[in-house]
C-alpha positions as CSV (number, residue, x, y, z in Angstrom):
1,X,0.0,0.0,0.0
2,X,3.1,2.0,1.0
3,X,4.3,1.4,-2.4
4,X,0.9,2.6,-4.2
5,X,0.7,5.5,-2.1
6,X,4.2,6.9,-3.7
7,X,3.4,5.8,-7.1
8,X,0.3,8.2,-6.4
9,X,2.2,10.7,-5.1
10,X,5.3,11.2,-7.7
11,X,2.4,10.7,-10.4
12,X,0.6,14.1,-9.1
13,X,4.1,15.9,-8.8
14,X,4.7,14.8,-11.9
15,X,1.9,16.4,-13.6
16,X,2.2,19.4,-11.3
17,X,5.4,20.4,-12.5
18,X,4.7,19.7,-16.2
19,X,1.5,22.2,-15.8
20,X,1.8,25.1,-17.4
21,X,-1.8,26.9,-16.8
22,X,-4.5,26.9,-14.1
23,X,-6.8,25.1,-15.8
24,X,-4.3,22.1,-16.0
25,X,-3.6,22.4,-11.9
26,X,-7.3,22.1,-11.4
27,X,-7.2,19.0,-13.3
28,X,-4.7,17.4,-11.2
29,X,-6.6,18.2,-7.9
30,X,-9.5,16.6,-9.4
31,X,-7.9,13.2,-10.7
32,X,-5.9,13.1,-7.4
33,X,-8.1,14.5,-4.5
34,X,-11.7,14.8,-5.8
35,X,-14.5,12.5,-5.1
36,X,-13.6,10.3,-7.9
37,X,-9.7,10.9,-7.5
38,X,-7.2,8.3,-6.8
39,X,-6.6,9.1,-2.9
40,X,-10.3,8.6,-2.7
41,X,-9.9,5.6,-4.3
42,X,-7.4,4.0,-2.2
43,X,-9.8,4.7,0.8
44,X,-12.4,2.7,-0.8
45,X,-10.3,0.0,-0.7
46,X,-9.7,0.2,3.1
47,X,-11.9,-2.4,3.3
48,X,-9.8,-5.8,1.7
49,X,-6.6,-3.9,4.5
50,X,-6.3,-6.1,8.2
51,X,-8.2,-4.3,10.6
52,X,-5.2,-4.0,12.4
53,X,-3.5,-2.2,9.2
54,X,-6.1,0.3,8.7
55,X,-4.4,2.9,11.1
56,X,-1.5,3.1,9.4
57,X,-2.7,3.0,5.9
58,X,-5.4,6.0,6.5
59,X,-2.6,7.8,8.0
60,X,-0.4,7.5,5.1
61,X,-3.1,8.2,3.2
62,X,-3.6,11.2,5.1
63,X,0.5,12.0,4.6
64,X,-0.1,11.8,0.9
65,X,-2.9,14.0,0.2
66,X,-1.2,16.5,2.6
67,X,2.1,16.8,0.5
68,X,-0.1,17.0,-2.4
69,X,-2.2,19.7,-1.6
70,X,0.9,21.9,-0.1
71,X,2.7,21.6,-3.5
72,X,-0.5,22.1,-5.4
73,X,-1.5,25.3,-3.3
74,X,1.9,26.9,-4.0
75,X,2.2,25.9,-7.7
76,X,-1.3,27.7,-8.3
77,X,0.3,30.3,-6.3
78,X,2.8,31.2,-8.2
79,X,0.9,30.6,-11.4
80,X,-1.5,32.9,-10.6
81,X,1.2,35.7,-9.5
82,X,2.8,35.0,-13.0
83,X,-0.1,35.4,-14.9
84,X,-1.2,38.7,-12.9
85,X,2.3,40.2,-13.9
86,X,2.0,39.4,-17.1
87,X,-1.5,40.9,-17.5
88,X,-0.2,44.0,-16.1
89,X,2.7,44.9,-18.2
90,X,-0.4,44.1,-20.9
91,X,-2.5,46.5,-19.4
92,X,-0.2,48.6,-18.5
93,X,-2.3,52.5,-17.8
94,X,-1.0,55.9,-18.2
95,X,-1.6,58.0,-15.3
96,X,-0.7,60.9,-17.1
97,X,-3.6,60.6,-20.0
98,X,-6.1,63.5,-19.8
99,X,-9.0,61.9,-18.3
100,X,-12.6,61.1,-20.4
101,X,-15.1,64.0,-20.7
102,X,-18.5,63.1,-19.5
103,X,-21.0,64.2,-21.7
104,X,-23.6,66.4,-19.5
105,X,-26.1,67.1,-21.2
106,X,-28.2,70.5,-21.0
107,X,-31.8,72.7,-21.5
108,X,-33.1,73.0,-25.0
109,X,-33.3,76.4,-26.2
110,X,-37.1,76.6,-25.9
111,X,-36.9,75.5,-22.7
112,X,-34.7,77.9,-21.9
113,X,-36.9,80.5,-23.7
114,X,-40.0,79.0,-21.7
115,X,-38.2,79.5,-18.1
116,X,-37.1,82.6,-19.1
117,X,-40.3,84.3,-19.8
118,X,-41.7,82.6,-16.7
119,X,-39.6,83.9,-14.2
120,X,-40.5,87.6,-16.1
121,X,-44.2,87.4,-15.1
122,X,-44.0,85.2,-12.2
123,X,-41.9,88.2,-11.0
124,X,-45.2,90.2,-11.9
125,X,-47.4,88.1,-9.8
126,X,-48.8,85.6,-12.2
127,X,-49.3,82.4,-11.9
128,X,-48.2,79.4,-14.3
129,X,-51.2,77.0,-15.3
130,X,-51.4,73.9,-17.1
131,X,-54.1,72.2,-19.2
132,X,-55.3,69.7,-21.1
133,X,-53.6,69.3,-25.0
134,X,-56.2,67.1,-25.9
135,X,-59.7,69.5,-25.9
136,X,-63.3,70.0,-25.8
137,X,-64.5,72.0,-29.2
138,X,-66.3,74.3,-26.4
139,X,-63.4,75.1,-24.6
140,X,-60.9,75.7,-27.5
141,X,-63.5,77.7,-30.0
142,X,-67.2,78.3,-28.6
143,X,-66.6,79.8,-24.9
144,X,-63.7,82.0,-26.7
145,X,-66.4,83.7,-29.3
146,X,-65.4,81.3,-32.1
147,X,-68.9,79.6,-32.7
148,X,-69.2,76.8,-35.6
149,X,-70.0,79.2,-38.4
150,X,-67.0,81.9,-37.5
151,X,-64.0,82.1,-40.4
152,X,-61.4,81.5,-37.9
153,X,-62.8,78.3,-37.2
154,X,-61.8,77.4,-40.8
155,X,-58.5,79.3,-40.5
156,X,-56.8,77.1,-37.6
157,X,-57.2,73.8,-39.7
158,X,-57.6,71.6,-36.7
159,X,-57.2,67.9,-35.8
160,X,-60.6,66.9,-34.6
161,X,-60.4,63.2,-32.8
162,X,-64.6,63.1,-32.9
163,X,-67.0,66.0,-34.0
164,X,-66.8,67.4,-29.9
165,X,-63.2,66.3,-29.0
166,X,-59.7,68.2,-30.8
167,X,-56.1,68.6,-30.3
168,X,-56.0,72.2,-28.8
169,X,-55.0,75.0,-31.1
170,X,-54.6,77.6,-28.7
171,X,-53.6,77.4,-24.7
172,X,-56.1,80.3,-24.3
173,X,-59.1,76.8,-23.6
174,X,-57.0,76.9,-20.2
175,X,-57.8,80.2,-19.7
176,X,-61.3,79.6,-20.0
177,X,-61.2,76.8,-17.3
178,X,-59.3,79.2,-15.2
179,X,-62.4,81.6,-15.6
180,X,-65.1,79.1,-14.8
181,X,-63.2,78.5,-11.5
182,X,-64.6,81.8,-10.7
183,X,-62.0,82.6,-8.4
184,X,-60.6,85.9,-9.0
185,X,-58.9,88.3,-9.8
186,X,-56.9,86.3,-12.4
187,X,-53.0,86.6,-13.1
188,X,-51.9,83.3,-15.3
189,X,-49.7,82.2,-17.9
190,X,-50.8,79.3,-20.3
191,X,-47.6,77.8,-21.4
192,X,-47.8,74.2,-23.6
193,X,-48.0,72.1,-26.7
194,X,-50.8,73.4,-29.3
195,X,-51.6,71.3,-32.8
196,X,-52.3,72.5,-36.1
197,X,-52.7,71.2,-39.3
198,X,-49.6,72.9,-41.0
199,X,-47.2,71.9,-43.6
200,X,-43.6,71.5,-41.9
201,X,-41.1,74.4,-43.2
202,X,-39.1,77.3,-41.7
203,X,-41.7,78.9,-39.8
204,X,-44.5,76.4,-39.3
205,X,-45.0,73.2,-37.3
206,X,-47.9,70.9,-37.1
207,X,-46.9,71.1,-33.3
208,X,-45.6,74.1,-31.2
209,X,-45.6,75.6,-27.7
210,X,-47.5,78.4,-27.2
211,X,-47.8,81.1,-24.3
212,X,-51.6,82.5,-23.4
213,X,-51.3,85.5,-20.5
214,X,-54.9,86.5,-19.1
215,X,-55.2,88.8,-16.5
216,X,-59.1,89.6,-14.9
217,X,-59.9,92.3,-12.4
218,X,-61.5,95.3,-11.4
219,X,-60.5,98.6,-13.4
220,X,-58.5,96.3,-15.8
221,X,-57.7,98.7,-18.4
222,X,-55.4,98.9,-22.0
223,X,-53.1,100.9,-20.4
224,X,-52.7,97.7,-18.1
225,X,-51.9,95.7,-21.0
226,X,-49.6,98.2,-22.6
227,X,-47.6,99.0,-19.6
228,X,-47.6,94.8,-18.9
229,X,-46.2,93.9,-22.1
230,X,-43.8,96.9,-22.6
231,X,-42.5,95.6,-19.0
232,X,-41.8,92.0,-20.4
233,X,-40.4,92.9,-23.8
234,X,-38.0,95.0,-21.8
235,X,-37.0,92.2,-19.3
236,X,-36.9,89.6,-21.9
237,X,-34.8,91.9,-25.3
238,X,-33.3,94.5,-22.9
239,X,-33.7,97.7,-21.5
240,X,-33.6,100.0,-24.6
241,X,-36.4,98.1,-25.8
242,X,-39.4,100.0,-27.3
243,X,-42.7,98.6,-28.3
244,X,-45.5,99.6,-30.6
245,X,-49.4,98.1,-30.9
246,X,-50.9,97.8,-34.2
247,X,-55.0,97.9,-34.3
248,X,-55.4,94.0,-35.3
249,X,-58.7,91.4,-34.7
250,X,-59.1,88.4,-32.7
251,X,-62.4,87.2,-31.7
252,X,-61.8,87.1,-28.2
253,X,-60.8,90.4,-27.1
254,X,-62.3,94.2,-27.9
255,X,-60.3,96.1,-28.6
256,X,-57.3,93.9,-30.4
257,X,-54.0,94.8,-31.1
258,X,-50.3,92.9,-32.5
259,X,-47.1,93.9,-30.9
260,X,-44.1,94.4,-32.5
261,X,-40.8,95.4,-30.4
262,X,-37.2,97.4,-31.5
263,X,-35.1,95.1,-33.7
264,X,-32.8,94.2,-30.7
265,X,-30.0,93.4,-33.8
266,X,-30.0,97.0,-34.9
267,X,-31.9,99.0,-32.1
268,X,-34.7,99.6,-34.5
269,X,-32.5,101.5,-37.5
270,X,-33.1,98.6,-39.9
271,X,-31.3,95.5,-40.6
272,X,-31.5,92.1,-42.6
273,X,-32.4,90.5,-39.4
274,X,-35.9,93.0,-38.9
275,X,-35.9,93.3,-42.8
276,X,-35.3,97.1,-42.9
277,X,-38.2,98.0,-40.6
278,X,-36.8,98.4,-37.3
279,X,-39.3,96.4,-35.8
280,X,-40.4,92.7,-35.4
281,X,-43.7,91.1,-34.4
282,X,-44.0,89.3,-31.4
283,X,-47.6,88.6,-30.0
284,X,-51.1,89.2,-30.2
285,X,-53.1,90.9,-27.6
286,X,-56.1,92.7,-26.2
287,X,-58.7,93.5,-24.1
288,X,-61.1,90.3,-23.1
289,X,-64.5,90.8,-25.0
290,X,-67.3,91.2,-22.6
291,X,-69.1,87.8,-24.0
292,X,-66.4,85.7,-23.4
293,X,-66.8,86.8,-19.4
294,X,-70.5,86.5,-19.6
295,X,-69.9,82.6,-21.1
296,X,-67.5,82.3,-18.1
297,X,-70.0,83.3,-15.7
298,X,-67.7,86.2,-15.1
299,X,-70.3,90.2,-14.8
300,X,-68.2,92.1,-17.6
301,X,-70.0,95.1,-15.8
302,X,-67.9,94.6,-12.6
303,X,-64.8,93.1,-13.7
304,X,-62.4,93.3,-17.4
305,X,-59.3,91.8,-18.4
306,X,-56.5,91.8,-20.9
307,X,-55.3,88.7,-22.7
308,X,-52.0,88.0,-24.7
309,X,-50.5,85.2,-26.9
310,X,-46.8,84.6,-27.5
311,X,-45.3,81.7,-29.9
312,X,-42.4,79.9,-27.8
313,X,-40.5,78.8,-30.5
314,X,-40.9,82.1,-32.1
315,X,-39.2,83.4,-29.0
316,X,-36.2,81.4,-29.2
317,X,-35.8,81.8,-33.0
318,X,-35.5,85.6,-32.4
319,X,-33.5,85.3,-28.7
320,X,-31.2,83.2,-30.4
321,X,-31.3,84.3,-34.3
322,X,-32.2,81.0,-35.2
323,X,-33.3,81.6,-39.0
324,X,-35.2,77.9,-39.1
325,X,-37.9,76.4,-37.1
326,X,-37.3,73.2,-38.0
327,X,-34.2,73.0,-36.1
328,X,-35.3,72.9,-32.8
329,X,-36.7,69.4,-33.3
330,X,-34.4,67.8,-35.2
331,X,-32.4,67.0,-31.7
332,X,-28.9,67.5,-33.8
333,X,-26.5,67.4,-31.0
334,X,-24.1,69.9,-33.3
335,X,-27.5,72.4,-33.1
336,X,-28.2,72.3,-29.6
337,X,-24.3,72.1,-28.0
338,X,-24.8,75.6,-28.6
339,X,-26.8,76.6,-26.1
C-alpha cells in the first residue's frame, strides 16, 4: 500500500510540475483528490486492508494527500502571480492621460426660452397653469367667441379626434377653465404644446408651444396691457427696448392689437435680421371681450381683463437668431451644444 501511495504521489508531482496553466492544476486536484480521484480511491479499498493495518494505511493516506495539496496550493500560487504580472505589463495605464469627458447634457433652447419668460411674469405676480392638450370644441373655439360658423374656425385647420373632442389650437381653452373657477382676480400664464394642421417648413409646425397670459380684475384697463407687455419685452430683449401696438382682430378680445418690439440686432434703424423695418412682431393681444366673461359666468360690468398670446418657438428663434424652425426638433447634438 506504501508502495501505491508513492506511485500516487510522484504521479501528481509529476503532472504538477509539467502544468503550465491553471486550468491544468485544477485538473490534477481533481484526478488526485476529488471524489472520484485516486486518494479517494485507495480509501475505498480500506476495506480488503487487516483491521489492524487500517491505522496506518489512513494515515499515510492522510500524509499523501497533505504533500499533495501543499505543493498544489503553492504551484497555483505562483501561477497565478505570474499570470497577474503578465497581464499588467499588458495592461499597462497611463496615469498621465487627460482623463474622459463626461457628456452632460443640458436645457433645450425653448426650454430655456420658456423659463425665461416665466420667471419675467411670475416676478409680476402671475401664476403658471397647465391644461389639457387634448380639448373640448367648447373650450378651445365656442366659450372664446369662435362659434361653428366663425371664419377662424376654418382658418386654424384643426385635428378633430370626434365632432366634440380636438387637439388644442390655442392654450387660451386653459384660460377659460381658469375663468369658470370663478376665483378671482386672475394673473396666469398658459404655457404648452398646441396642434395645427400645417405643412412643416421654416416657420410652421404641425406642433408648437404656445404662451396665453390673461389677467381679470377690477379697473383692468389697455393701459394695463400696454404697460404689462412693454415691462416684459424690456426684461426679456433688454432695457432700450421699445414697443409699438398695431390695431389688429381676434375674436376674443375688444379692442385687439399685435405687438411688434425694437429690432434688438439694430436697435430699430433697420437691418436684414428685422428686414429694414426696425421692428419685429411678437404677440397678439387685447382686451377680453365682454361675452367671453359672460360665457364664463364672469359680470363684464364689474370686472375686465386683458389677454395675450406669444409663440415659444418664435421666442427662441428671435432670442437666439435661429433663422429655421425646423431645427429645434431635429435633436442635432451639433444644433443644440450651442446653447
Amino acid at each position: 500500500m506504501r508502495e501505491k501511495l508513492e506511485q500516487i504521489k510522484a504521479e501528481a508531482l509529476r503532472q504538477i510540475e509539467a502544468s503550465d496553466a491553471l486550468e491544468k492544476l485544477n485538473e490534477v486536484r481533481v484526478n488526485f483528490l476529488g471524489k472520484k480521484g485516486e486518494l479517494t480511491a485507495v480509501l475505498k479499498g480500506m476495506k480488503d486492508v487487516l483491521p489492524e493495518e487500517r491505522p496506518k494505511v489512513g494515515q499515510l493516506v492522510n500524509e499523501t494527500r497533505a504533500e499533495i495539496e501543499k505543493i498544489l496550493e503553492e504551484s497555483i500560487r505562483k501561477m497565478e502571480q505570474a499570470v497577474r504580472e503578465a497581464k499588467m505589463k499588458t495592461e499597462v495605464i497611463d496615469v498621465t492621460l487627460p482623463a474622459r469627458k463626461n457628456n452632460v447634457g443640458h436645457r433645450h433652447p425653448s426650454t430655456i426660452a420658456l423659463e425665461e419668460v416665466e420667471r419675467i411674469f411670475i416676478g409680476m405676480g402671475y401664476e403658471v397653469v397647465e391644461g389639457p392638450e387634448v380639448e373640448k370644441d367648447y373650450y378651445n373655439f365656442e366659450a372664446l367667441n369662435i362659434p361653428a360658423d366663425h371664419p377662424a374656425k376654418d382658418e386654424q385647420d384643426t385635428f378633430y379626434i370626434t365632432g366634440d373632442i380636438l387637439l388644442r389650437t390655442q392654450t387660451s381653452s386653459t384660460q377659460v377653465h381658469e375663468m369658470e373657477k370663478g376665483q378671482l382676480p386672475i394673473r396666469m400664464i398658459a404655457p404648452g404644446r398646441v396642434f395645427r394642421s400645417d405643412e412643416v417648413d421654416a416657420t410652421h409646425s404641425p406642433s408648437f408651444h404656445q404662451i396665453e397670459g390673461l389677467v381679470i380684475d377690477k379697473n383692468i384697463t389697455l393701459a394695463d396691457l400696454k404697460g404689462t407687455l412693454a415691462e416684459f419685452a424690456r426684461e426679456l430683449f433688454g432695457e432700450s427696448t421699445k414697443v409699438k401696438f398695431r390695431p389688429h382682430h381676434f375674436p376674443f378680445t375688444e379692442p385687439s392689437a399685435e405687438m411688434d418690439v425694437t429690432c434688438f440686432k439694430c436697435g430699430g434703424k433697420g437691418c436684414r435680421f428685422c428686414k429694414g423695418e426696425g421692428w419685429i412682431e411678437i404677440l397678439g393681444c387685447g382686451m377680453v371681450h365682454p361675452h367671453v366673461l359672460e360665457m364664463s359666468g364672469i359680470d363684464p360690468e364689474k370686472y375686465s381683463g386683458f389677454a395675450f398670446g406669444v409663440g415659444l418657438e418664435r421666442i427662441a428663434l428671435l432670442k437666439y437668431e435661429i433663422d429655421d424652425m425646423r431645427l429645434l426638433y431635429e435633436n442635432d447634438i451639433r444644433f443644440l451644444k450651442q446653447f
